[in-house]
matplotlib code that plots the C-alpha trace (Angstrom):
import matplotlib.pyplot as plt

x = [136.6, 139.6, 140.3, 144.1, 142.9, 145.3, 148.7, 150.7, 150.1, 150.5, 149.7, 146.8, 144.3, 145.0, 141.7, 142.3, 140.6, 137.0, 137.8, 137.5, 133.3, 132.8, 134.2, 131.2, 133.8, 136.5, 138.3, 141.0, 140.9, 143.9, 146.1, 148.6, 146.3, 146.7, 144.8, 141.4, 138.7, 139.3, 135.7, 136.2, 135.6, 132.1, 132.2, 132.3, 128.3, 128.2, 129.9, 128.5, 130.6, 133.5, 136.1, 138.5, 138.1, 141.2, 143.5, 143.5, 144.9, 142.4, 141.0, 138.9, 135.3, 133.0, 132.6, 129.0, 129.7, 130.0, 126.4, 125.3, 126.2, 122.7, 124.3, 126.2, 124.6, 127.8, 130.3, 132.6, 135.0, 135.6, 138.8, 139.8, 140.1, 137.3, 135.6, 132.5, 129.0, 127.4, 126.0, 123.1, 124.0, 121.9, 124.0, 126.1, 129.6, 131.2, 132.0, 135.6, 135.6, 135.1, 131.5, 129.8, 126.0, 122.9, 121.5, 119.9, 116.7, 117.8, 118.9, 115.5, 114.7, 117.2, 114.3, 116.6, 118.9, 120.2, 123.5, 123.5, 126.6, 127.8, 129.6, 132.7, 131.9, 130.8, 127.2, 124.5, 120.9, 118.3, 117.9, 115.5, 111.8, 111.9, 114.5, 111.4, 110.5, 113.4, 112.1, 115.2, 117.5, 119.3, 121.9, 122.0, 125.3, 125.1, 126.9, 129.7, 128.7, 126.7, 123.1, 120.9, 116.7, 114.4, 112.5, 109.9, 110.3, 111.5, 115.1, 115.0, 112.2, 109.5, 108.5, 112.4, 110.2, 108.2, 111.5, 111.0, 114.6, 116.3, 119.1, 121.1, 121.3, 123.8, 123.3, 125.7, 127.8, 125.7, 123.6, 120.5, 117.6, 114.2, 112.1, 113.8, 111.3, 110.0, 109.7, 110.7, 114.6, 114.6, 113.3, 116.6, 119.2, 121.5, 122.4, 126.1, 123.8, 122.6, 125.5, 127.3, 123.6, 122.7, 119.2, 117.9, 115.0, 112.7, 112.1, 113.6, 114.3, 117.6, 118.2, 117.6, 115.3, 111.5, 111.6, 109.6, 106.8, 107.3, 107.7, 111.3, 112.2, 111.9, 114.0, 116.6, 117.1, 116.7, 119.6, 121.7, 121.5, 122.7, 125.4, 126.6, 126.8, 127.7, 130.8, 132.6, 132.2, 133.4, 136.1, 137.5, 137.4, 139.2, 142.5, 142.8, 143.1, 145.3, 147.8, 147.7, 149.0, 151.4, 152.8, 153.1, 154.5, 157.1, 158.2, 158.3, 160.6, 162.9, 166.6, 165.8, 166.0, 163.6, 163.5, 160.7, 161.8, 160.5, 158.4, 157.1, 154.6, 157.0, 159.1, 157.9, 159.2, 158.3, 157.2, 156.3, 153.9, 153.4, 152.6, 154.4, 151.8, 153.8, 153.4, 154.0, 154.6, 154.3, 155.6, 154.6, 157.7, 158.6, 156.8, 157.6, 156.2, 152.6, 151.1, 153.1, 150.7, 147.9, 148.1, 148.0, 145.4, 143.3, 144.1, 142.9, 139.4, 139.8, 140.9, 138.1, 135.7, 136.2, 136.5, 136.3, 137.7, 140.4, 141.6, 144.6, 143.3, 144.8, 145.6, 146.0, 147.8, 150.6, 150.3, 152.3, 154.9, 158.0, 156.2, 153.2, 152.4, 150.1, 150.7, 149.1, 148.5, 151.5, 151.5, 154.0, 154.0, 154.4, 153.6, 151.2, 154.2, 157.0, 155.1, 155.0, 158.4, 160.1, 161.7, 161.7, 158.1, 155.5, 151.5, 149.5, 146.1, 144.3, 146.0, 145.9, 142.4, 141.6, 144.3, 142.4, 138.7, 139.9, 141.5, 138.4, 135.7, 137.8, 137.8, 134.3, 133.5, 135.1, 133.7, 130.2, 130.2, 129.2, 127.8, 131.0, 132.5, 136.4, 138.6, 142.6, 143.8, 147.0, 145.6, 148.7, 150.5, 153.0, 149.4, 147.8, 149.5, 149.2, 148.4, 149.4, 146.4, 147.3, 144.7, 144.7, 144.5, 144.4, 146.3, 147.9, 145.3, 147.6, 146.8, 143.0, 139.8, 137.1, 134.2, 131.9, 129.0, 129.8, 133.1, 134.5, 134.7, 136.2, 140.1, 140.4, 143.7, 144.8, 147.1, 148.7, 151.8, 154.9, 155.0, 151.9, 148.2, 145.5, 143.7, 140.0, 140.7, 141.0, 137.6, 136.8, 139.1]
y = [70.9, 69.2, 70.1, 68.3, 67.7, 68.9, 68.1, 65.0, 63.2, 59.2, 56.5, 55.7, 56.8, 56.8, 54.4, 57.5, 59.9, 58.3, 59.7, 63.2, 63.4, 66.6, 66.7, 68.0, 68.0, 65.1, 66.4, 64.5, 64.2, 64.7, 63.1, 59.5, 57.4, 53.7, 50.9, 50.4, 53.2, 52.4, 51.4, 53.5, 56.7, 55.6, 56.8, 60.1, 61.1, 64.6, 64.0, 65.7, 65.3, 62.6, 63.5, 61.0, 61.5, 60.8, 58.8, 56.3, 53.6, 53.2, 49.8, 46.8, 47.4, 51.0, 50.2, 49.8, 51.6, 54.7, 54.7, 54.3, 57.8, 59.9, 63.2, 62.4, 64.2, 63.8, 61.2, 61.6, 58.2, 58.9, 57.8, 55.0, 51.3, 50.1, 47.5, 45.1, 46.0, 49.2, 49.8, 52.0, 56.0, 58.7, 60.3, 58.7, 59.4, 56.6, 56.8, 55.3, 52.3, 48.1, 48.2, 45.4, 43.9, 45.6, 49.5, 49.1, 49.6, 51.3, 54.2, 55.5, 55.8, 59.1, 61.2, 64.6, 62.9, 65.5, 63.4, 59.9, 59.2, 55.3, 55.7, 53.7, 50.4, 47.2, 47.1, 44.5, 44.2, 46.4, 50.3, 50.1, 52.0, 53.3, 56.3, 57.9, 58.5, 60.8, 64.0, 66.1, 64.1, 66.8, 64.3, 60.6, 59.3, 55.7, 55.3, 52.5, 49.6, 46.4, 47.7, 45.5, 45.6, 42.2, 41.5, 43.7, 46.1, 49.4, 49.9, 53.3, 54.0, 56.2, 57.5, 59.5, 62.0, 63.3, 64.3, 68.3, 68.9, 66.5, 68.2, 65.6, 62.0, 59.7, 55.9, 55.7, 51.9, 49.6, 47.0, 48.8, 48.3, 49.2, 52.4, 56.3, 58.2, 61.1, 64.2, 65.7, 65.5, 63.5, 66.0, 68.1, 65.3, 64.6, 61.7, 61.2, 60.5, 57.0, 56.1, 52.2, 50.6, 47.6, 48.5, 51.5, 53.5, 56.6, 60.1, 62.4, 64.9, 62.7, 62.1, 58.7, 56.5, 55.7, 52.3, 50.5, 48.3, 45.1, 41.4, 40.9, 38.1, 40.2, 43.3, 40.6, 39.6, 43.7, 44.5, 41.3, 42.0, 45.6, 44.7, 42.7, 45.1, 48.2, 46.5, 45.3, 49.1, 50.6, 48.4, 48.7, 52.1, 52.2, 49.9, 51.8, 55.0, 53.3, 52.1, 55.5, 56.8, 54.3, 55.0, 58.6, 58.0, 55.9, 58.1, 60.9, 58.8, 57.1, 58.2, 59.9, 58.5, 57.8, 59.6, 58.1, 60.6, 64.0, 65.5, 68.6, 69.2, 68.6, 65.7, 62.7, 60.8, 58.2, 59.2, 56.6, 58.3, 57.2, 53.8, 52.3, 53.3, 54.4, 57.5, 59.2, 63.2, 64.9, 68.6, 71.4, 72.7, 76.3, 78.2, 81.2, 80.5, 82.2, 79.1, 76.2, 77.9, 77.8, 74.6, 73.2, 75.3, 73.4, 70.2, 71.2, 72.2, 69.2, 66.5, 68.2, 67.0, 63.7, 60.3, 57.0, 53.4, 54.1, 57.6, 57.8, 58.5, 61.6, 61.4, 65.0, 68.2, 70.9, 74.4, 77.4, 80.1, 77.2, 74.0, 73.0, 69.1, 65.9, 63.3, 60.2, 56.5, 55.0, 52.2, 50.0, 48.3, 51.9, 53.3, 51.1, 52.6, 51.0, 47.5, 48.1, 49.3, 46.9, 43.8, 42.3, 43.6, 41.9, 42.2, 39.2, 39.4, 39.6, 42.0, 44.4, 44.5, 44.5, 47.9, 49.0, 49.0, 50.5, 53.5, 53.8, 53.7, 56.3, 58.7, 58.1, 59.0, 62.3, 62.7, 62.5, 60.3, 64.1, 67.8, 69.4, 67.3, 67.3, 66.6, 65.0, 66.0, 63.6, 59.8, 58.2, 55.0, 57.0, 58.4, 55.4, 53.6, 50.3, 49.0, 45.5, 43.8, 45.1, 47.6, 50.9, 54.2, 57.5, 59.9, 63.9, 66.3, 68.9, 69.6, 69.3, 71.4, 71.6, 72.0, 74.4, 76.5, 79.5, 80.9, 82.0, 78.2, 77.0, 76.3, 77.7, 77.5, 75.3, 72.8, 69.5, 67.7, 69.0, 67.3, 65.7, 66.1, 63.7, 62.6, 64.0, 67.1, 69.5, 70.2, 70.3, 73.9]
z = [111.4, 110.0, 106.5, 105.1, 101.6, 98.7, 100.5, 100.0, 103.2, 103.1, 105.3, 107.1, 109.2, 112.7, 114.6, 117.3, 115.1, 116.6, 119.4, 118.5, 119.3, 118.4, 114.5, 112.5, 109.1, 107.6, 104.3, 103.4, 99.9, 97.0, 99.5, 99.5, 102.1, 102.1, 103.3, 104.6, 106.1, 109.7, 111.3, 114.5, 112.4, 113.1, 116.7, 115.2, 116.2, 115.3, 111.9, 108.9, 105.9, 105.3, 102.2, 101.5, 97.5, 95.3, 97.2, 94.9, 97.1, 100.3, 99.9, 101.2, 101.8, 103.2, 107.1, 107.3, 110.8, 109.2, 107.9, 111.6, 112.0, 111.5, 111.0, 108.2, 105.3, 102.6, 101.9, 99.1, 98.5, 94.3, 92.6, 95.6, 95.1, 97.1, 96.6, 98.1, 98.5, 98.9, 102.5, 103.5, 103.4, 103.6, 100.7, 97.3, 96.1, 95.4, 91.2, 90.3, 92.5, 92.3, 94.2, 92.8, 93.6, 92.8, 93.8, 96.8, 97.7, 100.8, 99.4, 98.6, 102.1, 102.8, 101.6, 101.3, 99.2, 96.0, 94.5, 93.4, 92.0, 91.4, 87.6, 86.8, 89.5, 88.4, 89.6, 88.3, 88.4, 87.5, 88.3, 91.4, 90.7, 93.9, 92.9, 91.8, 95.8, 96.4, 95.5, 95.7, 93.7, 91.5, 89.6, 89.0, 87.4, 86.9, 84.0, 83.1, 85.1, 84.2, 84.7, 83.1, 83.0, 83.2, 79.9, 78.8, 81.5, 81.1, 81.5, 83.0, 85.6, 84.1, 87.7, 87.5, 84.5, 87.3, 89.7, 89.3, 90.7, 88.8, 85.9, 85.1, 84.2, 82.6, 82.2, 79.0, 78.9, 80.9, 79.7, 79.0, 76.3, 75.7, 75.7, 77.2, 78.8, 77.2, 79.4, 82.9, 82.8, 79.8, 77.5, 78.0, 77.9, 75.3, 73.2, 75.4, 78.1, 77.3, 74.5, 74.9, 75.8, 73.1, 72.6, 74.2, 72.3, 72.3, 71.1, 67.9, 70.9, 71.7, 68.3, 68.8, 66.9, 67.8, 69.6, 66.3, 67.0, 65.1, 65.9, 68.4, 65.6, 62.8, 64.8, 65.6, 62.1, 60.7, 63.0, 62.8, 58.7, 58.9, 61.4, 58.8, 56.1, 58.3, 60.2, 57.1, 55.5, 58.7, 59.2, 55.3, 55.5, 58.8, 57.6, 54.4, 56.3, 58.7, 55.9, 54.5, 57.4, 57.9, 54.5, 54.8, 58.0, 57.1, 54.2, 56.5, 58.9, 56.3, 57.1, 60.5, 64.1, 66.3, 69.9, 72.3, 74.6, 72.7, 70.7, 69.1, 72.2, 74.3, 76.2, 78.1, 81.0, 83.4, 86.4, 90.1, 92.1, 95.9, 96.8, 93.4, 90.3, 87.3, 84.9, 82.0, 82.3, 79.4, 79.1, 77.3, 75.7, 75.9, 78.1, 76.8, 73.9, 73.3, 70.7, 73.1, 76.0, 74.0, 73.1, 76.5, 77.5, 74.3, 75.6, 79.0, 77.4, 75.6, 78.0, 80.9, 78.1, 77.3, 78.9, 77.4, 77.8, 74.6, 75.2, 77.4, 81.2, 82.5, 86.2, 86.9, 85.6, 87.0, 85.6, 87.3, 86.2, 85.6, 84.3, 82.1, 82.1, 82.0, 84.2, 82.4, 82.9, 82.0, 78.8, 79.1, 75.4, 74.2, 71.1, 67.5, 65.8, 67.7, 67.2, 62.9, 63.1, 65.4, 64.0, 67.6, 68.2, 66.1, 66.3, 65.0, 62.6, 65.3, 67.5, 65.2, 63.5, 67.6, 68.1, 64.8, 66.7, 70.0, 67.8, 66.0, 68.8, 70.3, 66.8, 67.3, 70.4, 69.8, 66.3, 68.0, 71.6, 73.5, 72.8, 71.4, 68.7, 69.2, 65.7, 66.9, 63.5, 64.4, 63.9, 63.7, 65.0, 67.1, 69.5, 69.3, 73.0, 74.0, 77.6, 79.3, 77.7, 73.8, 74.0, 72.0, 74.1, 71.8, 73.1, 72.2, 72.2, 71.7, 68.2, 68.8, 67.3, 69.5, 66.8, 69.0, 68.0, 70.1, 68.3, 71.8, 72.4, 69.3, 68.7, 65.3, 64.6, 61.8, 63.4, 62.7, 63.2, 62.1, 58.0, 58.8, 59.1, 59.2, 55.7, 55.6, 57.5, 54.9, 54.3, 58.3, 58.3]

ax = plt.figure().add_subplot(projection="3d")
ax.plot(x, y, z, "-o")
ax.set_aspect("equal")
plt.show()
């Protein structure tokens, strides 16, 4: 066994390693290591589990060597920056990399197989029938690629209902239309579980609409005409709020400076972590402080929760004794507010009805994209952050209610930002 995960080791990993026969376990995850997975590791015959999650910079392509090794029963690869196609494995941990291409059929051949999980890549195609032949599949996270189905097939294989181990499914933000099976798994899945697909379909159980049985012209034109009075609505009602905060915001503002580098959570600095990728760390304040504490613990719950395209990725945390704080992707056009308040900085129309969507599909998403709806409470230009590309990220969940049933789960403390709280939210407390 070799077990180095956790420690900040960098570099890359020494071809020498296939030497070492008799290795049954690899774990080398949470770690710095750089450049490709080295082909020789597939010498290793009596390997049985390969770790080399979260080190965000091994690239290229998975040796196919690798997969030649019969033994192996788990490989996990998450969070790297691979990228090619998938080759054959007797077991699937691949979510937050570039794989492209379609599922293989392959993969339904390692009969014992329990995990499939492929989220965050940019796969195509269709999602192969044949996943209905592994009988132990457990989970099957396919969700946010480019999964598409052929017309008037199913999009998701019926044949998965009858999978008696299988708990969990997610194909949310792919491609998908057409008709969601009705029992087995299905019967106990939740709406978050298929949300960001065009046109998919099925029972009242999921809270999602009866797939109608009418002419496809006739949908077409049903949904095209309440597309068009919906999105103006939405949109209207979006910008008013928008200005309203700007307003109050600005009064708020008028006659005090403006310091990027603090704030009532906390400060914020940029951070470089190995191998070049910048950061923002953001501090929790006091720490002696009871609420300050409290308040990170919430965005913990809050932030372990969620994940979406417009809320600001978090990249990991440090807790101890001496220091609270976020380490976050790092926007490098800063805050919406900066941009309205900036002579220098200027958004066109169109930049910023586009800023005004990405805010909003994130307020929705939290509002009611998963189980436990989350309220922000703290909408405002200065937490809306802006990439490279102009888009929106919604950010400081400091100040956040989680809206759960259970009252041990819920954050019930009225919060809000210091001379300012979100329009709406009075009747929410």
């Amino acid at each position: 066994m070799l077990f180095i995960s956790d420690n900040p080791i960098k570099g890359t990993i020494p071809t020498s390693l296939g030497n070492i026969s008799s290795l049954h376990y690899f774990n080398c995850g949470n770690n710095h290591i750089v450049e490709q997975i080295p082909p020789e590791l597939g010498k290793l015959s009596n390997l049985r589990q390969l770790i080399l999650d979260n080190n965000h910079n091994l690239i290229g392509q998975i040796p196919e060597a690798i997969f030649n090794i019969s033994s192996l029963e788990v490989i996990g690869f998450n969070i790297n920056n691979l990228s090619g196609r998938i080759p054959t494995t007797t077991g699937l941990h691949l979510g937050g990399n570039q794989l492209e291409g379609e599922i293989p059929l392959f993969i339904t051949n390692a009969s014992e197989l329990q995990i499939i999980s492929l989220d965050d890549n940019s796969l195509t195609e269709t999602i192969p029938n044949n996943l209905g032949n592994l009988r132990e599949l457990q989970i099957l996270l396919l969700h946010t690629n480019q999964l598409t189905n052929e017309p008037r097939e199913r999009s998701i294989p019926v044949y998965l209902e009858k999978l008696s181990y299988l708990q969990s499914i997610n194909v949310s933000f792919n491609d998908l239309e057409g008709v969601i099976p009705s029992s087995g798994v299905f019967a106990n899945t939740t709406l978050q579980s298929f949300l960001g697909n065009k046109g998919l379909c099925g029972v009242h159980i999921l809270d999602i609409p009866a797939c109608a049985v009418t002419n496809p012209g006739k949908q077409s034109k049903l949904k095209e005409g309440v597309l068009k009075i919906v999105t103006p609505v939405v949109i209207s009602s979006f910008l008013i709020f928008l200005l309203v905060s700007i307003w109050i915001m600005k009064r708020q503002k008028k006659g005090k400076s403006k310091d990027v580098e603090k704030g009532i959570s906390g400060s914020v600095y940029k951070g470089t972590l190995f191998g070049g990728t910048a950061v923002a760390i953001k501090g929790s304040g006091n720490l002696e402080n009871e609420k300050v504490c409290r308040r990170f613990d919430t965005k913990c719950e809050v932030m372990r929760n969620v994940r979406h395209r417009n809320l600001v990725p978090v990249i990991t945390t440090c807790s101890s004794d001496y220091i609270r704080a976020f380490v976050l992707r790092y926007m490098p056009n800063g805050s919406l507010e900066n941009w309205l308040y900036r002579e220098e900085s200027q958004l066109n129309l169109l930049q910023r009805v586009t800023v005004m969507l990405d805010a909003a599909m994130a307020v929705e998403y939290l509002h009611h994209g998963h189980v436990t709806p989350i309220v922000h409470y703290a909408i405002k230009p200065s937490n809306a952050l802006l990439d490279e590309d102009i888009v929106a990220h919604v950010g400081d969940f400091g100040i956040s209610k989680i809206l759960a049933v259970s009252k041990s789960m819920a954050h019930t403390e009225t919060l809000g930002t210091l001379g300012y709280i979100a329009p709406g939210i009075k009747n929410l407390l």
